[in-house]
C-alpha positions in Angstrom: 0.0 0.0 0.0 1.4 3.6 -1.1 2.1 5.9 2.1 0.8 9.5 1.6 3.6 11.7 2.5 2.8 13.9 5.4 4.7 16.2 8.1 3.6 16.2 11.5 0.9 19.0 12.6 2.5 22.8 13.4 5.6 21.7 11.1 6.3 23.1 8.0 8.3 22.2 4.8 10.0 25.1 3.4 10.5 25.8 -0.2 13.1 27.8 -2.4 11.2 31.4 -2.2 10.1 30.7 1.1 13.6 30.0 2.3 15.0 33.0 0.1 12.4 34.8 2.4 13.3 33.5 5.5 17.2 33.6 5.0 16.3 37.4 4.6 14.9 37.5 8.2 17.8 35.9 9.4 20.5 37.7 7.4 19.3 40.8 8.7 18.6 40.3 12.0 22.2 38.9 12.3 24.0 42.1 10.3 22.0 44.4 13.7 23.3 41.6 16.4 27.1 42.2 14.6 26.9 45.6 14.9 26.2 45.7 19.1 28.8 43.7 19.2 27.2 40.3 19.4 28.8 36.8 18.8 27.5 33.3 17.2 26.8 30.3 19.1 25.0 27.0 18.7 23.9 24.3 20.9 22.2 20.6 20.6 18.9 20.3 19.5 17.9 18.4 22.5 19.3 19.0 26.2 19.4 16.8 29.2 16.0 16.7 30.7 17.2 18.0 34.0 18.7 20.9 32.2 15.1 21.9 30.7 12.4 21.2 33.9 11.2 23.2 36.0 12.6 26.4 34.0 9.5 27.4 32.1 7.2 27.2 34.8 3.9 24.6 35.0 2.5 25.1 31.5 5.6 25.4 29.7 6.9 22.2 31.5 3.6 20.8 30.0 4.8 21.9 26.4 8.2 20.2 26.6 9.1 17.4 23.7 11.0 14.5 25.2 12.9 11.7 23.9 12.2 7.7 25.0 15.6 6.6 25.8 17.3 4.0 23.4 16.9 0.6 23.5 13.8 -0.7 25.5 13.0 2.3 27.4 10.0 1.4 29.2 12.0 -1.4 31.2 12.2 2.0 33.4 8.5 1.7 34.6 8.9 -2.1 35.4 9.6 -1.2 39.4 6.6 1.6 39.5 3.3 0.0 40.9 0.3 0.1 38.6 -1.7 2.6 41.4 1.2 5.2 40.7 0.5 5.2 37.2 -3.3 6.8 38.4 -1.5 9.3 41.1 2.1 10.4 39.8 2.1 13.2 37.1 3.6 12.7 33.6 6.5 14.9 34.5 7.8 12.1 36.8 6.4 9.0 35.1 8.9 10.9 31.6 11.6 10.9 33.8 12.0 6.8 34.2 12.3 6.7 30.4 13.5 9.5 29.4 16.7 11.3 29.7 17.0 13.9 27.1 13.8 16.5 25.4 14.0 19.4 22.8 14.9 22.6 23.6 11.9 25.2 24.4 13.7 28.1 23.8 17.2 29.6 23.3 17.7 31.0 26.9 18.1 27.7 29.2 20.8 26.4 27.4 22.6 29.7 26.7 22.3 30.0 30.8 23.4 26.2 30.6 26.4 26.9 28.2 27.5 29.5 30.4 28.1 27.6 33.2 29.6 24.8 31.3 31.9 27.4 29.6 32.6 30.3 32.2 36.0 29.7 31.9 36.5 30.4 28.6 34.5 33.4 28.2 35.2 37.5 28.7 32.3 38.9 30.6 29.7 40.9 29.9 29.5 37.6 27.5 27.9 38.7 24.3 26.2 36.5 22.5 23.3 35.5 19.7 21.7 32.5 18.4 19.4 31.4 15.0 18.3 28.3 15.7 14.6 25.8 15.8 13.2 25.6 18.9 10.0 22.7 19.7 6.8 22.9 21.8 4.2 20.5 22.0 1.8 23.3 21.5 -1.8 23.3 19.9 -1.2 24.4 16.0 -2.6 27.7 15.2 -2.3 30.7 12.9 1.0 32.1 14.4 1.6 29.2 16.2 3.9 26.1 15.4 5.0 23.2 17.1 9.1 23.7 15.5 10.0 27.3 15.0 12.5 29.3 15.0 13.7 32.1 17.5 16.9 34.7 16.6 18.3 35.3 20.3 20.3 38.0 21.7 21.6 38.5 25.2 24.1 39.6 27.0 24.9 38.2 30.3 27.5 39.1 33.3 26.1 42.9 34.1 23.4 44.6 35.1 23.5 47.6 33.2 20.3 49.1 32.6 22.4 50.4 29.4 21.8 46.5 27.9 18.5 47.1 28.7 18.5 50.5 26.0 20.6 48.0 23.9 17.8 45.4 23.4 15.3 48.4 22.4 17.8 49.7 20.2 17.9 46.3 18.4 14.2 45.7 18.2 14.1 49.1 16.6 17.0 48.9 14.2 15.7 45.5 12.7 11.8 46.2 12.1 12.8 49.4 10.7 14.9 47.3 8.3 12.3 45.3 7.7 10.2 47.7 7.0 7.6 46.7 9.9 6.1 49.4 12.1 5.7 47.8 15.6 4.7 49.0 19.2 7.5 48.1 22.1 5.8 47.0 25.1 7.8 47.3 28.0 7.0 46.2 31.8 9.0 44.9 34.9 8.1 41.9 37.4 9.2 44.0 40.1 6.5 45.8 39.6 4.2 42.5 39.7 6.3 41.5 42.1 5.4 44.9 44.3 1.6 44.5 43.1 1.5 40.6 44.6 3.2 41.9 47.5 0.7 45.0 48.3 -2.6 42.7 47.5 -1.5 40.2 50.3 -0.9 37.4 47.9 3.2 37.4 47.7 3.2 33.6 47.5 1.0 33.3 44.7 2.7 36.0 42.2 3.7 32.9 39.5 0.1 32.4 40.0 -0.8 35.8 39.4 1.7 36.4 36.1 0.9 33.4 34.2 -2.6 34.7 34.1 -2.5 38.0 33.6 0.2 37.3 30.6 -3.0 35.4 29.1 -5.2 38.9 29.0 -4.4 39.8 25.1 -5.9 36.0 24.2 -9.1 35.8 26.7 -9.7 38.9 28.2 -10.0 40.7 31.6 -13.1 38.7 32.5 -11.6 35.4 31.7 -8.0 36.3 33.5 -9.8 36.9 37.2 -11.6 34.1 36.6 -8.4 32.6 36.6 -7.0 34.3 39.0 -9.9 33.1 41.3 -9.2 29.2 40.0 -5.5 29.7 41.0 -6.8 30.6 44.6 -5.9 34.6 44.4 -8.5 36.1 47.1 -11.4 38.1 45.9 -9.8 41.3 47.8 -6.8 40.9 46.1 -8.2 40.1 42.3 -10.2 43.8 43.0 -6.6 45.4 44.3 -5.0 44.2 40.7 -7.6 44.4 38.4 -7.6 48.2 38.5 -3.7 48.2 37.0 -4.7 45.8 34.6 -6.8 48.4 33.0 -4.8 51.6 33.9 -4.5 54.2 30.9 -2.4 57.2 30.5 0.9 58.1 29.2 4.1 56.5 30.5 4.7 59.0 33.1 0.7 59.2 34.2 1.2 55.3 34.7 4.4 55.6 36.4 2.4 58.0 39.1 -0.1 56.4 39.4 2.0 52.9 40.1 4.1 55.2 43.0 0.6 55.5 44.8 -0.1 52.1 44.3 3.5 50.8 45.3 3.8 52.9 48.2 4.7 50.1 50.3 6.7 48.2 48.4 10.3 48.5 48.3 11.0 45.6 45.5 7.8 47.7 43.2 9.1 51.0 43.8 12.9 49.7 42.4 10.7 48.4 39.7 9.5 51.5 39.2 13.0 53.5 39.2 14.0 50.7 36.4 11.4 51.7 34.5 11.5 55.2 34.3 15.2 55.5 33.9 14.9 53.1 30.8 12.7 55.3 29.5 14.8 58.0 30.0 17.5 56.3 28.3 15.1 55.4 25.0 14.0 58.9 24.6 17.9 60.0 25.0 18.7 57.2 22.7 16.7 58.2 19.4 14.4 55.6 19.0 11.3 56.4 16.6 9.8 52.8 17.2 6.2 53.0 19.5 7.0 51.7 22.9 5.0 51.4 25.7 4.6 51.1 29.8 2.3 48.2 29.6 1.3 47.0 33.2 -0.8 43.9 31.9 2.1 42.6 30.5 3.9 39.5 32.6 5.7 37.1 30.3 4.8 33.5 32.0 8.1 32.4 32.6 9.5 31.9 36.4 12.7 33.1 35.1 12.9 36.8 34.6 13.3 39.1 37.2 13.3 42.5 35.9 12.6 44.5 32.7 10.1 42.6 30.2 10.1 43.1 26.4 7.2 42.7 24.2 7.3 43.3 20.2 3.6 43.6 18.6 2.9 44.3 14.7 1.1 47.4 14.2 -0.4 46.8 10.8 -1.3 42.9 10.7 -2.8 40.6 13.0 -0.7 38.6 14.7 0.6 37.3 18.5 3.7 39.0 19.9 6.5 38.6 17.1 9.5 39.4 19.5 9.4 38.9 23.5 12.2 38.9 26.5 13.6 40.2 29.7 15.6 40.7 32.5 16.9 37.6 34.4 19.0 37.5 37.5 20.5 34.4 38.5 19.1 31.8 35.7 22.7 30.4 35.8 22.2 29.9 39.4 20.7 26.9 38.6 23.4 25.2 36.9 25.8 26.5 39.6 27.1 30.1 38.6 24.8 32.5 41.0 24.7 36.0 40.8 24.9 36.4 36.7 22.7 38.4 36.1 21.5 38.9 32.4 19.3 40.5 29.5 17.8 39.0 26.2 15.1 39.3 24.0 14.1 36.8 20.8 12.7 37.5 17.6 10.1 35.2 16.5 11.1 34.2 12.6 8.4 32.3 12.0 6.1 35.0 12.9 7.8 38.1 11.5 7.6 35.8 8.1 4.1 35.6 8.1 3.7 39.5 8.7 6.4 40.0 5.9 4.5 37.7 3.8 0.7 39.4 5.1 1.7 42.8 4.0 4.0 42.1 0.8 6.9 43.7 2.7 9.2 41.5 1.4 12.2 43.0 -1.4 12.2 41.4 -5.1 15.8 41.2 -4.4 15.9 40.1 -1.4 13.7 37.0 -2.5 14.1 36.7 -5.8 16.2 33.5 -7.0 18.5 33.0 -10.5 18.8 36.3 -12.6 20.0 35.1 -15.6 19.5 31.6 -17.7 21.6 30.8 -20.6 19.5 29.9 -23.9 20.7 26.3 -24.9 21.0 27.0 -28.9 23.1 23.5 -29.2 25.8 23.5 -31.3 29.4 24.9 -30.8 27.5 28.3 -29.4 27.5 26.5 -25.9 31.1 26.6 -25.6 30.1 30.5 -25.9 27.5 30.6 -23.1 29.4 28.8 -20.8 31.9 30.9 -21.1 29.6 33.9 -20.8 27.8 32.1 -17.8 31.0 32.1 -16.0 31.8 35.7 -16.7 28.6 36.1 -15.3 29.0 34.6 -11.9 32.3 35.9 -11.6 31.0 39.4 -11.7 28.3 38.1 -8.5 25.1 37.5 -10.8 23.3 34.2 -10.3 22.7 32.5 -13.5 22.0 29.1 -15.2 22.2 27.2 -18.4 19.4 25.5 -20.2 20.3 21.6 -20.0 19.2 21.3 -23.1 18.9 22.2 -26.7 15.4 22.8 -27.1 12.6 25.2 -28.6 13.1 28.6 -26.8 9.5 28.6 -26.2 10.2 25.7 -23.9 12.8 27.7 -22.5 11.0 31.0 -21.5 8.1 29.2 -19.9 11.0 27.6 -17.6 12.4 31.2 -17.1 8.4 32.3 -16.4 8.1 29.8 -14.2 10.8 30.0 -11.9 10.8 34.0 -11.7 14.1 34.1 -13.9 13.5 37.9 -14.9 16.3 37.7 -17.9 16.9 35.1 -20.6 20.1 35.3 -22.4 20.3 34.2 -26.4 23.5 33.1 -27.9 23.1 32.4 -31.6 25.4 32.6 -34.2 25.2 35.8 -35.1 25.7 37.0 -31.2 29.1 34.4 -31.2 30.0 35.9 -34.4 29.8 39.8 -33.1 30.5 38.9 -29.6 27.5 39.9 -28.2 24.6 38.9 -25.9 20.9 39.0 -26.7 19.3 39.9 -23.1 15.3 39.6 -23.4 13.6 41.3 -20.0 10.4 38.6 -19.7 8.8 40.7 -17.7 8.2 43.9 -20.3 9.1 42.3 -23.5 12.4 44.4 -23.5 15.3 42.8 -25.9 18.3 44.0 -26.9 22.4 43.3 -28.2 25.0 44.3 -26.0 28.2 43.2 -25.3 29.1 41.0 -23.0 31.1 43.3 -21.2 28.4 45.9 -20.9 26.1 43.8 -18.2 28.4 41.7 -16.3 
């Protein structure tokens, strides 16, 4: 029986223009990261399991791929009594068979690669990364199971200056691209201070991984939540308020020093805030950007400034998201390193590329030239003029075969080859080129030194 080829749900098969487009999200996103002084790394698809638990919180432990051990890997659950199976979650039921999972994101094993190569780096350690990430995640528009993420961060300081520098980046690259976008800046010292003044301190990963859900459901669905998650009544009426605050930066700034009165870790939250502000109106940056108090990025890691990147003109998720982390390396044994990173969504910024026809004909376009195979001894011409051609940084091609150059243009037409270049006798005799633009009807002789 014929198998009908198939890829798994919320993967994707790329094809020649849609890799030309994304290879012009990547190429441009790392020329920016070069220029702050940013270096390339890579690590392993998958990690050690104990590497990625427990780093992402309860829902993105939930959305962790992992990988059954070699061999016969459920000899692992022979010892576990058939009650546990009813009782024990799947977190700890995984961990009997397997070892190893694929990486969530870009920041737990950068932390992880740190610490495993402290030694040999110069810090503030500078670094970026283009590479897939995976998450069992419900497919979506805008949402994949493999992905990829462009990361930047910088890690050894706490500078608010790296701060300005992740701003700067966002801004430099969507203006590249051509994509007008609204910042969206918060800090979870500030949810910290607001979890803190409500009475519910224990509960603020509680209280962030719903309120980082009010974009998708709402205000109404995110106290419901809250109230499921066992936030008091009294305190769900103390937040909601900031939820919905309005204003300018400054106004919500105020209005947060009221609310923060008593909170030493909010108010510092607060003075973070404002001076990075400061710094992006000192700075230059033309981008949107705003103090956006609903927003909490779900994961337990960060611990100050939070980064969001949304698409002004096309309907989309967040296309660009990170923070401020403290001591993730702590984790792996290198406390205290603090650091700051934020990652662009590929995947995502392709589809807003794609939505508003933002990408270049250049940028995606593939040969320029093909070579018209007339047969004969005039290929001995074209391949020479081919080469000249290449050598001068054109892309071109050669007809395999001597055919009717009707057969030939439709091949051009097809593939988005813009030019198609006839050598015939008469050219070979004259040393010319006939160049025929198949997008006007343009033709004309000229020498071979005149184009290339």
């Amino acid at each position: 029986m014929t198998q009908k080829p198939s890829i798994p749900k919320g993967t994707r098969d790329f094809g020649p223009s849609e890799m030309a487009g994304r290879n012009y999200i990547f190429d441009t996103v790392r020329r920016v990261f070069k220029k702050y002084g940013y270096a390339p790394i890579e690590t392993p698809a998958m990690e050690n399991l104990s590497t990625l638990l427990g780093k992402y919180g309860e829902e993105g432990d939930k959305l962790l791929f992992k990988i059954l051990n070699s061999g016969d890997a459920f000899k692992g659950l022979k010892d576990v009594p058939a009650e546990d199976f009813a009782e024990t979650s799947s977190n700890a039921l995984a961990l009997k068979v397997c070892e190893k999972g694929l990486r969530y994101d870009l920041t737990v094993p950068f932390a992880r690669y740190v610490v495993q190569h402290r030694n040999e780096l110069t810090f503030p350690f500078k670094r970026y990364q283009i590479q897939p990430v995976w998450r069992a995640d419900r497919p979506q528009k805008g949402r994949y199971r493999e992905f990829y993420q462009c990361d930047v961060d910088v890690i050894g300081s706490r500078s608010l200056l790296y701060e300005l520098e992740m701003a700067q980046i966002v801004d430099e690259v969507f203006k590249e691209l051509g994509i007008r976008v609204r910042l969206k800046i918060n800090n979870r010292k500030i949810l910290s201070g607001l979890a803190e003044v409500s009475g519910q301190s224990d509960k603020l990963t509680d209280i962030t991984v719903a309120i980082d859900k009010i974009d998708k459901i709402g205000i109404d669905a995110v106290k419901a939540e809250l109230s499921e998650r066992g936030v008091l009544p009294e305190s769900i009426a103390r937040i909601e308020p900031v939820l919905t605050l309005s204003g300018s930066t400054e106004e919500k700034l105020s209005a947060m020093r009221q609310i923060l009165q008593n909170s030493g870790t909010g108010l510092r939250g607060l003075d973070e805030t404002e001076e990075l502000f400061r710094l992006i109106r000192n700075a230059g940056i033309t981008s949107e950007t705003e103090f956006d108090l609903s927003l909490a990025r779900g994961l337990n890691y960060y611990t100050g400034a939070i980064f969001e990147v949304k698409a002004l003109d096309f309907s989309i998720g967040s296309i660009c998201g990170g923070g401020r982390y403290d001591d993730l390396t702590g984790i792996f044994g290198l406390s205290d390193t603090s650091g700051v990173g934020i990652s662009f969504g590929a995947d995502r910024i392709y589809d807003v590329l794609s939505g508003l026809n933002k990408f270049p004909q250049d940028a995606v376009s593939g040969t320029e030239y093909l070579f018209a195979n007339m047969g004969g001894k005039e290929i001995d011409y074209v391949l020479s003029a081919a080469a000249a051609c290449r050598a001068a940084g054109h892309s071109a091609e050669i007809y395999p075969e001597s055919a009717k150059l009707r057969k030939q243009f439709e091949y051009a037409d097809k593939k988005g080859i813009r030019y198609v270049v006839i050598a015939g006798e008469d050219e070979v005799a004259s040393n010319e080129l006939t160049i025929k633009d198949i997008k006007t009807g343009e033709q004309k002789k000229i020498k071979i030194s005149e184009i290339f």
